[in-house]
VOGU-3710 file (C-alpha; in Angstrom, 3 decimals, decimal comma):
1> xxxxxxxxxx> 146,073/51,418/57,534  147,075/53,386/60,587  144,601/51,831/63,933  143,081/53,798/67,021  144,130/52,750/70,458  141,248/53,819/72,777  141,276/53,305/76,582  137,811/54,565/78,550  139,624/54,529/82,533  138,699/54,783/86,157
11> xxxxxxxxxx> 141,839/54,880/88,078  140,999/53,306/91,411  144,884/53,235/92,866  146,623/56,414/91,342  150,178/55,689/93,000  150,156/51,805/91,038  148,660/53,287/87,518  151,460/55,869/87,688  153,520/52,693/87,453  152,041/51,407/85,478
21> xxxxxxxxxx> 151,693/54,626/83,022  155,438/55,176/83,339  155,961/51,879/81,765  153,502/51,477/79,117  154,463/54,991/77,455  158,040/53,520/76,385  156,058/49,989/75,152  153,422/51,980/73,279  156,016/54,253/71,313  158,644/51,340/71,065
31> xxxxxxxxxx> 155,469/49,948/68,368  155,126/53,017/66,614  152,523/54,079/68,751  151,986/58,542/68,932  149,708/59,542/71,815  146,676/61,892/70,266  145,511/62,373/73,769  145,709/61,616/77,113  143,542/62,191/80,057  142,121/65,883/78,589
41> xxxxxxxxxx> 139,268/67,491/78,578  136,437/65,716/77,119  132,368/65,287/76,644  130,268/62,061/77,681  126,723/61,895/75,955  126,709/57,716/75,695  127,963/54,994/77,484  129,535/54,278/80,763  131,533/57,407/81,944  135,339/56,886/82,665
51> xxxxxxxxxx> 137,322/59,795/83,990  140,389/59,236/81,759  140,173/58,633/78,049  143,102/57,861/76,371  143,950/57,354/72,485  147,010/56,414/70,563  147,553/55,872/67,028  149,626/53,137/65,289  150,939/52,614/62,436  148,559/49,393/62,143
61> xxxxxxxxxx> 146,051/47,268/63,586  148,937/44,742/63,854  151,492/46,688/65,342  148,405/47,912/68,105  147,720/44,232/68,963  151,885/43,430/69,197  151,975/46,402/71,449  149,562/45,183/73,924  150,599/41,283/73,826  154,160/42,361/73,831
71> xxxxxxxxxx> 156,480/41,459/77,136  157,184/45,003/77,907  153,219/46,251/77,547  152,256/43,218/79,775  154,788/44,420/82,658  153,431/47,523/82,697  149,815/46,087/82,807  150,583/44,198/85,798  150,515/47,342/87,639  146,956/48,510/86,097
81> xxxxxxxxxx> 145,770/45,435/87,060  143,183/46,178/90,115  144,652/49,761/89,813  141,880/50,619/87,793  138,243/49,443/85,814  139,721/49,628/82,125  137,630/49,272/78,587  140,500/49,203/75,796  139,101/48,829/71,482  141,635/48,983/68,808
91> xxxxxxx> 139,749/50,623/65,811  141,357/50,707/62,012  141,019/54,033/60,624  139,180/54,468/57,892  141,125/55,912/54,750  139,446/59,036/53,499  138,255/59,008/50,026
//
């Protein structure tokens, strides 16, 4: 089952989360992850507000949780790292019936 990579973001330091943005793109797609959306337009109704939503789908829960403990994905982190306040779920997709 494909999995749902969702990160809720408040970039506090835009110049180091560009960095940081520039590498994680190549780490995220280099584990089959396919951005569905990135930083558009969107609606809050619950929850803690966070400017920038992002979500990218996988190919699998598995291959969502490689991505973000890989070497490459960690790099990149380094630079979100006090860059910005970050909530990040990986969700399996439910197959429709």
């Amino acid at each position: 089952m494909t999995a749902l990579w969702i990160a809720h973001v408040d970039v506090t330091d835009a110049e180091a989360y560009g960095r940081y943005a520039k590498l994680a793109g190549p780490a995220i797609a280099a584990h089959g992850g396919v951005f569905l959306s990135r930083a558009g337009r969107y609606i809050q109704l619950e929850g803690n507000d966070r400017a920038r939503n992002v979500v990218a789908r996988f190919p699998s829960l598995e291959a969502a949780e490689a991505c973000y403990r890989s070497d490459e994905y960690q790099a990149a982190l380094e630079h979100a790292r006090g860059a910005a306040k970050r909530d990040l779920v990986i969700v399996e997709e439910t197959a429709e019936s």
